[in-house]
N, C-alpha and C positions, 0 to 999 in steps of 0.2 A: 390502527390496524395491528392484530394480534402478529408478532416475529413466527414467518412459517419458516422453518428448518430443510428445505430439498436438495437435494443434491445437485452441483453443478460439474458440466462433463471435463472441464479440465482440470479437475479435483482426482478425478478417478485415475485410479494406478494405469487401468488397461490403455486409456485414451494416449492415442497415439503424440510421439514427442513432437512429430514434425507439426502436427495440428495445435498442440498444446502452446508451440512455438507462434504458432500464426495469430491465436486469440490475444495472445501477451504483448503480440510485437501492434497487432493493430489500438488494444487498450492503451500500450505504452506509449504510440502518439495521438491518441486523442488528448492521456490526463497532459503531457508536454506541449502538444499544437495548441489546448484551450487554457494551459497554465490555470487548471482548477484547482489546484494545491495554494495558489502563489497566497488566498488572502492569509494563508494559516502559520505562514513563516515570519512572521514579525514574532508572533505569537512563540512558535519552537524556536524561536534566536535569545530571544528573552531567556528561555530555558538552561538551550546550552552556554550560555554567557554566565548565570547563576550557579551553575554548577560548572565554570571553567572547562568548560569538556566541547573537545573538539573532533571527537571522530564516531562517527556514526554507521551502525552496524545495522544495515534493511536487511529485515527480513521480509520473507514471502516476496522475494524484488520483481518477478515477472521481466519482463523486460526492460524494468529501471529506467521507465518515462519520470515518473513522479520521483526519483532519485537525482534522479538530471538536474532538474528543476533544482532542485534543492541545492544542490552544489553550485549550481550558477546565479543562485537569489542569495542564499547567505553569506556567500563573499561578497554580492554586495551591498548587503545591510550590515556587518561587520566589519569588513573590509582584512578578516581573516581566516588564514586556511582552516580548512573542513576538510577533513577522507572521509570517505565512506568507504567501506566493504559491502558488497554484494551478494547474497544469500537466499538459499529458496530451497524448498524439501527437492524440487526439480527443476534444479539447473538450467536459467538459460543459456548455455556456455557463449553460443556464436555473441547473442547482443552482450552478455558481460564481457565477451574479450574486443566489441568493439568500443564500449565507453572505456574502459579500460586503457586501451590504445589512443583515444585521446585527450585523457589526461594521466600518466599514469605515477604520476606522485602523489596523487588524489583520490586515485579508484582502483582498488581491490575487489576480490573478487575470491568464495570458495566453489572451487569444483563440486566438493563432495558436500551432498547433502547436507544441509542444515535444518534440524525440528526448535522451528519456532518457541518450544516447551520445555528444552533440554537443549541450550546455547551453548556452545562450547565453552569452556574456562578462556579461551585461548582470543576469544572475540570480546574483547572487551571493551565497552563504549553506548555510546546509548543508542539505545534501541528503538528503530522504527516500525512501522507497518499501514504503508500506503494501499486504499484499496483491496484489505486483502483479510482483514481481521471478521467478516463477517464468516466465509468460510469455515469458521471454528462455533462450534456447540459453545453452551453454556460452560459446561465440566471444560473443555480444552482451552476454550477463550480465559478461564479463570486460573488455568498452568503456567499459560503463556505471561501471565500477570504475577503469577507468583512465582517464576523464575528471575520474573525481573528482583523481583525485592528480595528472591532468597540472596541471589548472588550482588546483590546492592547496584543495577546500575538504573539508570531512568530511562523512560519509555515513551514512547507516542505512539497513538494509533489514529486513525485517522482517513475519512470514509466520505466519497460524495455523492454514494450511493444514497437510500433513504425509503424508509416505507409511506411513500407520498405518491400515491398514483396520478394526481396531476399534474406531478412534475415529468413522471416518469414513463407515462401511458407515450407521450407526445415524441416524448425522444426514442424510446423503443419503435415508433414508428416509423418515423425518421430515416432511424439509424441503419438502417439493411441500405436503403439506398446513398447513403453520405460516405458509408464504407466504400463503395462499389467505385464513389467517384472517387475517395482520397485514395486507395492502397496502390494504384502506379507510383504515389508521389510518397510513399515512406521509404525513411534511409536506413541502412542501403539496400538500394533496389534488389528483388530474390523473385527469381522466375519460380522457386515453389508457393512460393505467398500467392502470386497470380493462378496458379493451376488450384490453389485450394480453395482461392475465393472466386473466380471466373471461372473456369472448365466442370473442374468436380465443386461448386460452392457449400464447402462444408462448413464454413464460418456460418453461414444463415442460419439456419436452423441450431446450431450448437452455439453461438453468438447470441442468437435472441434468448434463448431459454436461460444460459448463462448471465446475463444482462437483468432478463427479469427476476431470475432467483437471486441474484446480488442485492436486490430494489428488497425482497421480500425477506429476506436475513439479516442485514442492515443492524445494528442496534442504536438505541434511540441516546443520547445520555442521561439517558433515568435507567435504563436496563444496566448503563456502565457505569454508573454511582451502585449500581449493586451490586457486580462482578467485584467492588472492589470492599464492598462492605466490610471483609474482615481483616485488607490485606494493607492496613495501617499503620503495622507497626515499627517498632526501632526509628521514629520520626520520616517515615515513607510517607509523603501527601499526594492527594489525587486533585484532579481537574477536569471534569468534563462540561460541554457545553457546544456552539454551533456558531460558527461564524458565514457570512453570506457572501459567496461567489459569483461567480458567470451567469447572469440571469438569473433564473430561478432556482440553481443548484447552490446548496450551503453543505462545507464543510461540516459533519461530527467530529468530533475530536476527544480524546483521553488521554491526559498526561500524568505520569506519574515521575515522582522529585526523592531520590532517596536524601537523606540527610537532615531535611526541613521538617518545621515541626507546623501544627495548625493543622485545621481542617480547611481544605480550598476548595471543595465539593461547589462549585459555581450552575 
């Protein structure tokens, strides 16, 4: 299936924060409650361990489900500290200052804006992007990669998303009613989360669409062996390829390695 490009509504500048809030805070515990990330972290601990490097810098964080995960799996496949920093063109502030709060020699966090394409000098460390890198076009998907190599640090992206309608027809169907039962049970409890998904249910309709334009953007790792076609140099190696998760859902994945030499094009 051909990568269709559409717009997704918590993408858009207008879409309201409190909404924006709500799509992020319910995505951020599904990928946490279903631990879709977990098979892909042996895989990134390999990495950070190679390249000594211990703090990692998410972008696009939403509501920092799949960041969690990460901080709570890699201590203990390592059995040493990881920070993260927290980061997203818009701010989840409430959920970043609550992970934040409990750990917080672990978990940072910027207020202000961060573009995935143009990282601060200041954030230094490697760079992730759970769930979040289909969002981006060709041309920006391809910045965001060549910010990483201009300023030398390594990168992951990383997707369980997919243009596979069999996988995805089932669960979009699913999905409107498994929300409805889970969101009393997400922490911590927010009487606006309930008015936006029960009284006024704006999640439904901006949830599914959202959901399925995620499925249809997706990139495949033959489309991110391409994005990176040029961006090898000063011994930068790439890696993309798909590992298998929860059911039917497999991790995509691209990492990129500053310093190393060889093609790992997998």
């Amino acid at each position: 299936m051909k990568r269709i490009h559409l717009f997704e509504f918590h993408d858009l500048s207008w879409f309201p924060q409190a909404w924006r809030n709500v799509l992020t805070d319910i995505m951020g515990f599904l990928a946490t409650g279903l631990k879709l990330y977990r098979p892909i972290l042996p895989k990134l601990n390999a990495v950070l361990s190679a390249l000594d490097c211990r703090r990692v810098v998410d972008l696009c964080s939403g509501a920092a489900g799949p960041a969690l995960v990460l901080l709570e799996e890699l201590g203990q496949l390592d059995g040493q500290p990881v920070t993260i920093t927290l980061t997203d063109k818009y701010p989840n502030i409430p959920a970043f200052r609550r992970l934040a709060a409990k750990s917080p020699d672990r978990i940072s966090y910027s207020e202000a804006p961060v573009d995935a394409a143009s990282v601060p000098d200041r954030l230094e460390g490697f760079r992730t992007l759970f769930t979040s890198f289909h969002h981006f076009d060709a041309d920006a998907a391809r910045e965001i990669l060549r910010d990483a190599v201009r300023k030398n640090q390594g990168i992951g992206v990383f997707e369980y998303t997919e243009r596979n309608l069999w996988v995805w027809v089932p669960a979009l169907l699913v999905g409107p009613a498994f929300v409805w039962l889970v969101t009393p049970f997400i922490r911590p409890f927010s009487w606006q989360r309930l008015l936006w998904t029960y009284a006024i249910p704006i999640w439904m309709p901006a949830g599914f669409w959202d959901g399925l334009v995620s499925c249809l953007r997706t990139y495949s790792p033959r489309e991110l062996r391409d994005l990176t076609a040029d961006l090898d140099t000063d011994g930068y190696s790439w890696e993309a390829g798909r590992v298998r998760s929860l059911g039917a859902f497999r991790v995509t994945y691209l990492l990129g390695t500053p310093g190393t030499t060889g093609d790992r094009h997998n």
